[in-house]
N, C-alpha and C positions, 0 to 999 in steps of 0.2 A: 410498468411504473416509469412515468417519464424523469421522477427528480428522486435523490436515494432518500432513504430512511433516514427519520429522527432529526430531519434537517443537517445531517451531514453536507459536506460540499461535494461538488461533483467532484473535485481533481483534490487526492488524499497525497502525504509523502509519510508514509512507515519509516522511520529510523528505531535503531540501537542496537544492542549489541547482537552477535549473529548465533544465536539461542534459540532454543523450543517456543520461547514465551514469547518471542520476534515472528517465529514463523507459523506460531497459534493465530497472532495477532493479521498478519496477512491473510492466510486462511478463514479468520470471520468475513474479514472486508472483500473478499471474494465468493465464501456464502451467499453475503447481503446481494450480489451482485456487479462489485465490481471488476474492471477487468485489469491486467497488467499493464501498466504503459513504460515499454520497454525492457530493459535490463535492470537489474538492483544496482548498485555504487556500492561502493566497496573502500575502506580506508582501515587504517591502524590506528589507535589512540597512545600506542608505548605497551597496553596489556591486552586488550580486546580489539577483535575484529569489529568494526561496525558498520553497517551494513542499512541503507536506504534505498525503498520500495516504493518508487510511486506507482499510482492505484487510479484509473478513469471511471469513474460511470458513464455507461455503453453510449446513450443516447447525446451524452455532451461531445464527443468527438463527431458527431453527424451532423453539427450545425453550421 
């Protein structure tokens, strides 16, 4: 599949807080097919950790 599903975009950025329902959330978009692009980010808000995953589909970094 050259482009992702459901008309998502190729380059995704996962944010909030650093939770189950965070790292559920990463986890589909990695099902679907996409891959990691790089490290997550990482900051404090005053109560929660919150936590940003960007997310490539495979084929847009090849061009």
């Amino acid at each position: 599949m050259s482009q992702p599903p459901d008309g998502l975009p190729v380059y995704r950025v996962l944010t909030g807080p650093d939770d189950a329902a965070f790292c559920r959330r990463v986890s589909e978009a990695l099902a679907l097919g996409y891959r990691l692009h790089e490290g997550p980010a990482l900051t404090f808000n005053g109560e929660n950790v919150i936590v940003a995953q960007a997310v490539l589909w495979p084929e847009a970094g090849s061009r």
